[in-house]
C-alpha positions in Angstrom: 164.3 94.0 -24.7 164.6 97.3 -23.1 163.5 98.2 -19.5 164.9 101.3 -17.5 165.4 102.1 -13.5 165.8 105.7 -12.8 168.4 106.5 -10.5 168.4 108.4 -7.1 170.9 110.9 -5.7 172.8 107.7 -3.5 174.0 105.2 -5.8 174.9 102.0 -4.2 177.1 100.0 -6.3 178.0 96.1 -5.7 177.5 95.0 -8.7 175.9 97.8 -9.9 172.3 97.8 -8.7 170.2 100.8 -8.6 166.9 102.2 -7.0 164.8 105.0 -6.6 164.0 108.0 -9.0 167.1 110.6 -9.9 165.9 113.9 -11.3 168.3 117.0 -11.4 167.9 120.5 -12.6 169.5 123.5 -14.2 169.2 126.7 -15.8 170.8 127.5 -19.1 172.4 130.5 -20.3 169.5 132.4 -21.5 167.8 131.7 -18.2 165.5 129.0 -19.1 165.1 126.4 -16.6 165.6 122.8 -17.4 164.9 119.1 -16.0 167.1 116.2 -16.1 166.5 112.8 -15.9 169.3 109.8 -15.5 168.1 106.5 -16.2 169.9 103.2 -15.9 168.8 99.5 -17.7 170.6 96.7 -16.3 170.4 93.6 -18.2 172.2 90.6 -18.4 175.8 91.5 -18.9 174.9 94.8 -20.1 173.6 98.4 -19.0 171.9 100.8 -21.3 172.0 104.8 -19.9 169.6 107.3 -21.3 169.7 110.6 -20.6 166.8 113.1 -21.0 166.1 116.8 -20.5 163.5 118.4 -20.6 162.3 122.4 -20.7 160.4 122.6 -17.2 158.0 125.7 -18.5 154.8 125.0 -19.9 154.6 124.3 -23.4 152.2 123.8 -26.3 151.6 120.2 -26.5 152.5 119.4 -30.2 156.1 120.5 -29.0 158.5 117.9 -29.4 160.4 119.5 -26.2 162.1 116.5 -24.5 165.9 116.3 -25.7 167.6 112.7 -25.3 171.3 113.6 -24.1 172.7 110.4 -24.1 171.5 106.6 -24.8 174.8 104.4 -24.7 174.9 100.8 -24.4 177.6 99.6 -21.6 178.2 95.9 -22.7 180.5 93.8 -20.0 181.8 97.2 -18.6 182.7 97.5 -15.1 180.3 99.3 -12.2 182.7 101.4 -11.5 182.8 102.6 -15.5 179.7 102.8 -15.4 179.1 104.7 -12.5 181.4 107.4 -14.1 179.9 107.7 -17.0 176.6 107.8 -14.8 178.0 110.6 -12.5 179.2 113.0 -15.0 175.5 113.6 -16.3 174.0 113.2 -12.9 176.6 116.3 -12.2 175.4 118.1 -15.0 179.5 117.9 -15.9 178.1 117.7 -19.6 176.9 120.8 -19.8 180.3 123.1 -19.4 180.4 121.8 -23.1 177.4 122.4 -24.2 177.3 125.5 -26.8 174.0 128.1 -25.9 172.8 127.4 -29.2 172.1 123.5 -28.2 168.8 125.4 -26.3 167.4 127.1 -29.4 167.9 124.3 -31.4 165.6 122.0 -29.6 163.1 124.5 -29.5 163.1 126.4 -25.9 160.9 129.0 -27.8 157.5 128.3 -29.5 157.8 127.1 -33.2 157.0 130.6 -35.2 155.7 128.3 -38.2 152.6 127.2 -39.2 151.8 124.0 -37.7 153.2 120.8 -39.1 152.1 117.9 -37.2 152.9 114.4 -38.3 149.2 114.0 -39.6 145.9 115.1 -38.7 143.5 112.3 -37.2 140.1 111.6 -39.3 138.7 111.3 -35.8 139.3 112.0 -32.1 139.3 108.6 -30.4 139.5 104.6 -31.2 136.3 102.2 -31.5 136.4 99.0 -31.0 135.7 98.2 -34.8 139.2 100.1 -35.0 140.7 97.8 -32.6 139.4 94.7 -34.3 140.6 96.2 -38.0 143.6 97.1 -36.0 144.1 93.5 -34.8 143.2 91.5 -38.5 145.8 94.0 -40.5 147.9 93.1 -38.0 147.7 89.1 -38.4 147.8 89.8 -42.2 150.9 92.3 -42.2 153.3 91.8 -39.7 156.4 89.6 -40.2 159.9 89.3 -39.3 160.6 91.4 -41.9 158.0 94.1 -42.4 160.9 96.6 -41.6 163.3 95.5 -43.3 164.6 98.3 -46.6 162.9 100.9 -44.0 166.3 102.0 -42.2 164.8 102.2 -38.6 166.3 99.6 -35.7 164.5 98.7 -32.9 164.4 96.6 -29.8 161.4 94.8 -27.8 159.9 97.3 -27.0 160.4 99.3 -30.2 158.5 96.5 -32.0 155.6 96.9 -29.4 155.2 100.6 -30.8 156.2 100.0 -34.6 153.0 98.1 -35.5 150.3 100.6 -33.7 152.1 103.5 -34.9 152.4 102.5 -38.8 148.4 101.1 -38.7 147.5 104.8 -37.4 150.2 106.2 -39.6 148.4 104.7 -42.6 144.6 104.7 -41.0 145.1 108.6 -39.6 143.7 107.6 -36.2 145.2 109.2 -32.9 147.9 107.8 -31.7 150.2 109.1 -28.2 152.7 107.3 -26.2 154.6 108.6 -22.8 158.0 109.6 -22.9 160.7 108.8 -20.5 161.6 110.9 -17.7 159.4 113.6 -18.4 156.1 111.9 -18.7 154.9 114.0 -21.6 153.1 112.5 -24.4 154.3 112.1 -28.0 151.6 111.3 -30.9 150.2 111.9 -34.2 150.1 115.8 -33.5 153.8 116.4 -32.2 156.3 118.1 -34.1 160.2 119.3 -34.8 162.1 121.2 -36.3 164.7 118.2 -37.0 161.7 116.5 -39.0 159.0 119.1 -39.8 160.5 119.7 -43.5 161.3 116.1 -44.2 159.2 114.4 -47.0 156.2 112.8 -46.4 154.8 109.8 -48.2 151.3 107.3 -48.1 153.6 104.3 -47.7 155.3 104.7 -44.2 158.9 103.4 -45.3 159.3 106.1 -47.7 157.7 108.8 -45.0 161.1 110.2 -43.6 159.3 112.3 -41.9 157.1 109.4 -39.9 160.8 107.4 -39.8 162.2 110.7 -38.0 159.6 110.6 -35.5 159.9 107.1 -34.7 163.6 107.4 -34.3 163.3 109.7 -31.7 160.1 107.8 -29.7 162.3 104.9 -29.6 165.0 106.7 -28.2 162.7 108.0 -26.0 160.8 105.5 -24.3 161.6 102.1 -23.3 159.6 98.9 -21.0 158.6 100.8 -18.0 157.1 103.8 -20.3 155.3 101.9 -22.7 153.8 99.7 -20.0 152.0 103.0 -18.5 150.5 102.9 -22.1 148.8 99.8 -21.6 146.1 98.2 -19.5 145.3 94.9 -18.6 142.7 92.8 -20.8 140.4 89.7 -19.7 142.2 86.5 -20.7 139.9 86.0 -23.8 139.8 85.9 -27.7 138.0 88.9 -27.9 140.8 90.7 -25.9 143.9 88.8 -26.5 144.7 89.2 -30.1 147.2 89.9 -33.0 148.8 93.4 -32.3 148.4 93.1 -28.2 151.1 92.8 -25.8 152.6 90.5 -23.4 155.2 91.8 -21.3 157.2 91.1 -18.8 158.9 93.4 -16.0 161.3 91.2 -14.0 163.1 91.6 -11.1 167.0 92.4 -11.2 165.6 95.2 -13.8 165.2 93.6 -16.8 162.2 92.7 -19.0 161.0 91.9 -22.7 158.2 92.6 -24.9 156.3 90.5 -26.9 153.9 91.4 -29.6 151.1 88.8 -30.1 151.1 87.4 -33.5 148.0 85.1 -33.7 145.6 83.5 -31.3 144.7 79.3 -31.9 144.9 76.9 -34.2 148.0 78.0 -36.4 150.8 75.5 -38.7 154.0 77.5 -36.4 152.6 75.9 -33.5 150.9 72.3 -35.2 148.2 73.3 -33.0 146.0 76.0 -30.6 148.8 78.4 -29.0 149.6 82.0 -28.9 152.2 82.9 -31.2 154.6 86.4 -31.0 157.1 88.8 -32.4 159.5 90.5 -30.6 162.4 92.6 -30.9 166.5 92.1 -30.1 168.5 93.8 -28.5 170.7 95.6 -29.7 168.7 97.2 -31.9 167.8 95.7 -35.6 165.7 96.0 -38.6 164.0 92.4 -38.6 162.4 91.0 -35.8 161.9 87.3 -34.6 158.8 84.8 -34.2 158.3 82.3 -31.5 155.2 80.9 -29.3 154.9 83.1 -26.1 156.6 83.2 -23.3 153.7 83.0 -20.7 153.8 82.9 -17.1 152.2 84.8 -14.1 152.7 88.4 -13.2 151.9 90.2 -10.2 150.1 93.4 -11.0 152.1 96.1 -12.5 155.0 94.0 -13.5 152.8 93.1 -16.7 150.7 90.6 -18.4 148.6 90.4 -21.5 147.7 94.4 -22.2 146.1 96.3 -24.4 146.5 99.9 -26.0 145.3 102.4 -24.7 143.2 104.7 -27.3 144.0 108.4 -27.0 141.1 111.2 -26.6 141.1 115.1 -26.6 140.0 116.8 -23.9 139.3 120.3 -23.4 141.8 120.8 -26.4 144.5 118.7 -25.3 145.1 114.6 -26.2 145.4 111.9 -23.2 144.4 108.7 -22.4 141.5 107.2 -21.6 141.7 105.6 -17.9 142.6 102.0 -17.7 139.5 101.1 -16.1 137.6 102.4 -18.3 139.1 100.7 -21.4 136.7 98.2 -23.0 138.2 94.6 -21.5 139.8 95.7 -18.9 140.4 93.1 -15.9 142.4 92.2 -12.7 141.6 88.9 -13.2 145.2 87.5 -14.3 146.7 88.9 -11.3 144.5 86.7 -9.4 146.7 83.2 -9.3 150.0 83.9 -7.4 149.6 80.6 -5.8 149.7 78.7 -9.6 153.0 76.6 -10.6 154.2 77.7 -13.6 152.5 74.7 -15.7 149.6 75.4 -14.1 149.2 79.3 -14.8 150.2 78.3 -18.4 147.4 75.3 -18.7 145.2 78.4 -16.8 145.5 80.8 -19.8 145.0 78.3 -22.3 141.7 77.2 -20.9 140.7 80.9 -20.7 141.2 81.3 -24.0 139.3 78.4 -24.9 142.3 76.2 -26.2 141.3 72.5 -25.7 144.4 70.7 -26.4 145.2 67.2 -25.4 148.8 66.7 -23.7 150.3 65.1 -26.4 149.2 68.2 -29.0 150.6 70.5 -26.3 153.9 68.7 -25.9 154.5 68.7 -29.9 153.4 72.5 -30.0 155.9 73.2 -28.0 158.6 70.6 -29.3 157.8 72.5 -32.6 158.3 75.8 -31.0 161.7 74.8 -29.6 161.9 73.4 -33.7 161.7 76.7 -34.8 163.9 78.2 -32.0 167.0 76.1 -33.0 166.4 77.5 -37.0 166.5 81.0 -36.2 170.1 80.2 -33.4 171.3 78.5 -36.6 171.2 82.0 -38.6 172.9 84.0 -35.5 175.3 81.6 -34.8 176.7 81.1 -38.0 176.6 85.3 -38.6 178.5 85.1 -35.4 181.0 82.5 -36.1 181.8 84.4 -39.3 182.2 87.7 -37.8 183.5 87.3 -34.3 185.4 83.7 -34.4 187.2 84.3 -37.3 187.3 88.0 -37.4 188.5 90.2 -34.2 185.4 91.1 -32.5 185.2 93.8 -29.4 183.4 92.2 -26.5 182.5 95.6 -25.4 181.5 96.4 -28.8 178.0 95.9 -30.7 178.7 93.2 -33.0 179.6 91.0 -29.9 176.4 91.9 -28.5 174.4 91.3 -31.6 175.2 88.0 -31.5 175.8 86.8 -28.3 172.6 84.4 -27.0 172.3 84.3 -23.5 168.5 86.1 -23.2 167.5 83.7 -26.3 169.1 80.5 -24.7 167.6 81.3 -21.2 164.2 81.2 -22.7 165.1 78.4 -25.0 165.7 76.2 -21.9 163.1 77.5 -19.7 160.5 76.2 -22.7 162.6 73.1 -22.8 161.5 72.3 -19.2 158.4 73.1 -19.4 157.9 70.3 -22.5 160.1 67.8 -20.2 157.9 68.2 -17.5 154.6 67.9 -19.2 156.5 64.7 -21.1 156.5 63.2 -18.0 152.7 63.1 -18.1 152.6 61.4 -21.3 152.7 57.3 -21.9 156.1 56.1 -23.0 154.3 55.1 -26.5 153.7 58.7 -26.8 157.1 59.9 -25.6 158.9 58.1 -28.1 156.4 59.2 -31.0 156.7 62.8 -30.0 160.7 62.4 -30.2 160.6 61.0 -33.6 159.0 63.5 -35.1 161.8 65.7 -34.9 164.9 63.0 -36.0 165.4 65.3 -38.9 169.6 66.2 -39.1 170.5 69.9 -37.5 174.2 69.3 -39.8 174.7 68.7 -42.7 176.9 65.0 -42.8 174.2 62.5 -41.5 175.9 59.9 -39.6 179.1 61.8 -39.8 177.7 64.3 -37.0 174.7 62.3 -35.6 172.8 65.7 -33.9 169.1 65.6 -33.9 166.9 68.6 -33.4 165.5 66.0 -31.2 168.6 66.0 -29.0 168.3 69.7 -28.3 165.1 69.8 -27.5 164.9 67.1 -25.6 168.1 67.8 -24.3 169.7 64.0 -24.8 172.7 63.7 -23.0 172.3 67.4 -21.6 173.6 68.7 -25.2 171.3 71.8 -25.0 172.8 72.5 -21.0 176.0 72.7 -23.2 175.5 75.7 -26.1 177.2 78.6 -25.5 176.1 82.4 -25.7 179.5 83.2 -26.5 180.0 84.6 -30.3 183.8 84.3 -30.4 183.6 80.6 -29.7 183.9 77.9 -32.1 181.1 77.3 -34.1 181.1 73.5 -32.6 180.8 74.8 -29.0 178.5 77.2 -29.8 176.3 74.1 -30.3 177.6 72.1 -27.5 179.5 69.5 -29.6 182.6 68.4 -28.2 185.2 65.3 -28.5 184.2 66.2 -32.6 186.8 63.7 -35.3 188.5 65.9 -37.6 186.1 63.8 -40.5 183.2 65.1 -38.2 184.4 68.7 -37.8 184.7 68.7 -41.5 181.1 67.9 -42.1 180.0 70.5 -39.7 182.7 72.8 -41.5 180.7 72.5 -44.8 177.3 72.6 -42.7 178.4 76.1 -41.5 179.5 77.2 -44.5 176.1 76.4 -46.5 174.3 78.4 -43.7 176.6 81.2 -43.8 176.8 81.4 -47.8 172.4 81.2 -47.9 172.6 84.3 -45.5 174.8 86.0 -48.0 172.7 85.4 -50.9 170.2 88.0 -49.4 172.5 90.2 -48.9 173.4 90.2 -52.2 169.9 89.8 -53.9 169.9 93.3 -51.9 172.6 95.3 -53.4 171.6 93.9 -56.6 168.1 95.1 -56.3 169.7 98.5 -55.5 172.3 98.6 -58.2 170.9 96.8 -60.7 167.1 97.7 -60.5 165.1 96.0 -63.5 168.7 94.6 -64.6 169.7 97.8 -65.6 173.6 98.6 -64.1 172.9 101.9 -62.1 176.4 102.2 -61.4 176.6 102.8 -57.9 179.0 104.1 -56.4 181.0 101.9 -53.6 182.1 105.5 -52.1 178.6 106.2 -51.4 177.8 105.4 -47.3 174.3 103.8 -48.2 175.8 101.6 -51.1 179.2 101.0 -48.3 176.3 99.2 -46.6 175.5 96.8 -48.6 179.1 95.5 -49.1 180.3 92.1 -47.7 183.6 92.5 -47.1 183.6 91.8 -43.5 181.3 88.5 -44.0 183.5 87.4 -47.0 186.6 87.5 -45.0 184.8 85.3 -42.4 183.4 83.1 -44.7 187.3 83.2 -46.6 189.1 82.2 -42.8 186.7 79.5 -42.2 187.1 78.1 -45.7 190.8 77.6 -45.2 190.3 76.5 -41.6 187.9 73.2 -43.5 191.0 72.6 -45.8 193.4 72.3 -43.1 190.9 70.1 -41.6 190.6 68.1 -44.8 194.3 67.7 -45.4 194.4 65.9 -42.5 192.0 63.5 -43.3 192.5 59.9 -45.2 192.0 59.8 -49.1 188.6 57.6 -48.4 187.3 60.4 -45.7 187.8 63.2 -48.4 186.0 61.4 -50.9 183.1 60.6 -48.2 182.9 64.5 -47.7 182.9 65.7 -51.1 180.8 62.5 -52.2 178.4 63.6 -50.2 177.9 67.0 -51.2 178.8 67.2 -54.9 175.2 67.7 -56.3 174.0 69.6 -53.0 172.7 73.0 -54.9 173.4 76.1 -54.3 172.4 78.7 -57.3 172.4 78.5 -60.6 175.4 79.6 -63.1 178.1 77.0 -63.0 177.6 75.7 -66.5 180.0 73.3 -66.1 178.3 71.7 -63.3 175.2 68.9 -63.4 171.8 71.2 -64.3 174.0 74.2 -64.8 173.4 74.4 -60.8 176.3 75.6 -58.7 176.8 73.0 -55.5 178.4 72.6 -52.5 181.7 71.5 -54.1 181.8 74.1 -56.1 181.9 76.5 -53.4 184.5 74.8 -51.5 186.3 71.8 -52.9 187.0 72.4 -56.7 190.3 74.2 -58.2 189.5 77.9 -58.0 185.9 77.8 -55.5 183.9 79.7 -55.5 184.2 81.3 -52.2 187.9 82.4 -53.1 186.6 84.4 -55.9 183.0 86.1 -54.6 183.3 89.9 -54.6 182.3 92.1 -51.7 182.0 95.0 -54.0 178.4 95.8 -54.1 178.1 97.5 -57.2 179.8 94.1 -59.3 177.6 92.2 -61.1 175.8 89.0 -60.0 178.7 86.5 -61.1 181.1 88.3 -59.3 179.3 88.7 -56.1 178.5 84.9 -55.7 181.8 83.9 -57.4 181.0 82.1 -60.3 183.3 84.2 -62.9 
């Protein structure tokens, strides 16, 4: 989730708010004249900067000219910090250390090389049979992990570019986007000399050239660019569909992204919805899935958009004009005066969804369903690493993890199913809640939370999570007044969760060092085999394990047996042979002589058995 303001010349800080357009300029030492733009996010808690100049002579096109100077993430920093750090490039105070050759190196001078553009388009401008192809390889390709193993990181509105850019990547169709501050377009035909001789390949995660280029668009643009990209669709199925956007520019300068997934009847929803991925940030390789977030939007502040397809013209590439992009409407913009259930129930009749309340209510119960899955993976990552394990709140991995953007929306889509609940018959009501009765925790009665609770918020429980990583993993659910027998069970719940997210990262390192079960021998010098190491995790996963001994210590003979009787031939992996099935289990990660989790090595170039403990 990324959106920008740009700052003017009088910055009024409160709390820092900003307004109006800041653009300075200079002239470097070999006389060239330059443009500087200083643009400020704030979001939540947080405040992104990027910095951008920008050579204000005329230039050939496929010139990658624009420069980013600065993109830093301020994470619960003071305005006045802020403000500094804002001033001293607003000042230009950057540049008395800036060497002269800084100007040659991004390319102040026309490239004196034979043209290397990122590919050359097999035509000049999009069809709508391109957008339809566009929209079905979408559907059929796009996951939470398509960019995973690909090394580029992106937020919401990196995501909203990824997808177009690797379909023309792959398809050779133009493709351009606007940079910030600037303006100037970046596409298929740009080039650098920071990417120009970098490999190129047919598969777009080994392209490092392609990787290169995205790198620096996503640096370079953010919300308020791409949405100058886009155009406003009829609310239809012909024009809302897999690969389209939804966004969202708020006020209090913040906003979010979402790429549309799939369009009706669909198993993630149980029923006819609109389904989306979107980007975190900060900035990751994998992505998350959800139903949309949909409400109204006054025009220019977003809505459900469409691409718009690139053209040359009189030997230059721009867009074609909104209006004149097949779909294009005002129409959305046309029902300020709708409630926010009724703007909702307004685009699901547009789009020719016919869904009785009670299929709507479980859509969205199954929604939230899916919501609570994916905060079980983040919480857990961020009990391990910033609950047990010192974790800078100013830093990334605090911010990674923290949940206050995902829990806002959680709740907000809460509400909405509470409210439409209250149109239901009490029959009905009572059906819909046991359908999701199903244990969040491990332990049964021992912790008696239903995924029904939370989304139904029983006894306010959802009201109660926390964003914060470095809480306890129990508050970071909202369970409080816990027995130490119940804090156990959760203990072990955690623990399961946390050890299943290290499996993949070990299946990883093993698929790197030991590639058709051949040793490689890595070496755990290297910085891209340092990666894939889990030292950090393990000493989370090592602090919480001793933390659930203490705990069971304290608890009565007949309580420990309950615990560990409960979870003896709960399976893990296989390769304990001493075990029932050869199958490693829950005890045998935490309870037995030597566990397992006291033996696992973060070293990823050690064999299977020692990464997962079992030798």
């Amino acid at each position: 989730m990324t959106t920008y303001i740009i700052l003017f010349v009088s910055l009024i800080f409160a709390s820092p708010s900003f307004a109006k357009p800041f653009k300075n300029s200079y002239t470097d030492p070999q006389g060239n004249k330059w443009n500087r733009w200083v643009i400020l996010n704030e979001q939540n808690d947080r405040f992104l900067l990027l910095v951008v100049d920008n050579p204000a002579s005329e230039m050939s096109q496929r010139q990658t000219s624009q420069v980013v100077v600065e993109r830093t993430a301020f994470v619960h920093t003071s305005g006045s910090e802020v403000l500094d750090k804002v001033n001293y490039y607003r000042y230009l105070m950057d540049l008395k250390y800036r060497p002269s050759s800084f100007y040659q190196e991004n390319e102040v001078t026309k490239l004196n090389k034979t043209p290397t553009p990122l590919w050359t388009p097999v035509k000049n401008e999009w069809s709508i049979e391109d957008e339809n192809n566009f929209a079905d390889w979408f559907k059929k390709n796009a996951s939470t992990t398509m960019a995973v193993g690909s090394g580029l990181e992106f937020d919401c509105a990196d995501f909203g570019l990824l997808g177009r850019w690797i379909y023309a990547h792959d398809n050779k169709l133009p493709i351009l986007n606007t940079l910030a501050g600037s303006g100037k377009l970046f596409g298929h035909f740009s080039e650098s000399k920071k990417w120009s001789a970098l490999p190129t390949h047919p598969d777009w995660k080994k392209d490092e050239r392609f990787k290169a280029a995205m790198r620096y668009l996503f640096d370079s643009t953010y919300t308020h660019s791409v949405f100058n990209d886009l155009y406003p669709v009829k609310l239809s199925k012909e024009f809302v569909t897999p690969g389209s956007i939804i966004l969202t520019l708020r006020s209090g300068n913040t906003g979010h992204t979402q790429v549309i997934y799939d369009v009706g009847m669909q198993s993630y929803c149980g029923a006819e919805c609109v389904s989306v991925l979107y980007g975190n940030e900060p900035s990751r390789e994998y992505a998350y899935k959800t139903q949309a977030d949909i409400r109204y939007h006054a025009l220019n502040t977003g809505g459900f958009l469409r691409w718009r397809w690139p053209q040359l013209k009189n030997g230059k590439w721009q867009f074609i004009a909104k209006s004149a992009m097949p779909g294009f409407s005002l129409e959305q913009y046309e029902n300020a005066d709708m409630s926010f259930d009724e703007f909702h129930a307004y685009v699901y009749e547009m789009l020719g969804f016919k869904i009785e309340p009670f299929k709507k209510a479980y859509s969205l119960a199954k929604s939230l369903y899916n919501d609570l899955n994916d905060r079980l993976v983040t919480t857990s990552q961020g009990t391990i690493f910033c609950h047990y394990q010192y974790c800078d709140r100013q830093g990334t991995l605090f911010d990674q993890y923290s949940t206050p953007s995902k829990d806002k929306r959680f709740r907000e889509k809460r509400d909405q199913l509470l409210r439409l609940m209250e149109t239901l018959k009490e029959r009905e009501k009572q059906d819909l809640m046991s359908l999701f009765k199903a244990d969040v925790f491990l332990g049964r009665s021992m912790v008696p939370i239903k995924y029904s609770d939370y989304i139904f918020n029983i006894n306010g429980i959802s009201d109660k999570m926390s964003s914060d990583p470095s809480a306890t993993y129990a508050d970071r659910w909202g369970l409080q007044n816990l027995t130490n027998l119940q804090l156990s069970f959760l203990q072990v719940s955690f623990l399961m969760y946390s050890f299943n997210f290290r499996k993949d990262l070990v299946a990883n390192a093993i698929r790197v060092c030991y590639q058709n079960g051949r040793d490689l021998s890595c070496d755990p010098n290297l910085p891209e085999i340092k990666k894939l190491s889990t030292l950090s995790m393990d000493t989370g996963l090592k602090a919480a394990h001793r933390q659930l001994l203490g705990v069971h210590q304290s608890l009565s003979y007949s309580d420990q047996a309950r615990v560990i009787n409960s979870i003896y031939n709960h399976r893990l992996i296989y390769g304990c042979h001493d075990s029932l099935y050869e199958y490693c289990t829950l005890e045998d990660l935490i309870y037995i002589q030597e566990p397992m989790i006291e033996k696992m090595s973060s070293d990823p170039a050690d064999p299977y058995v020692q990464r997962m403990g079992i030798k």
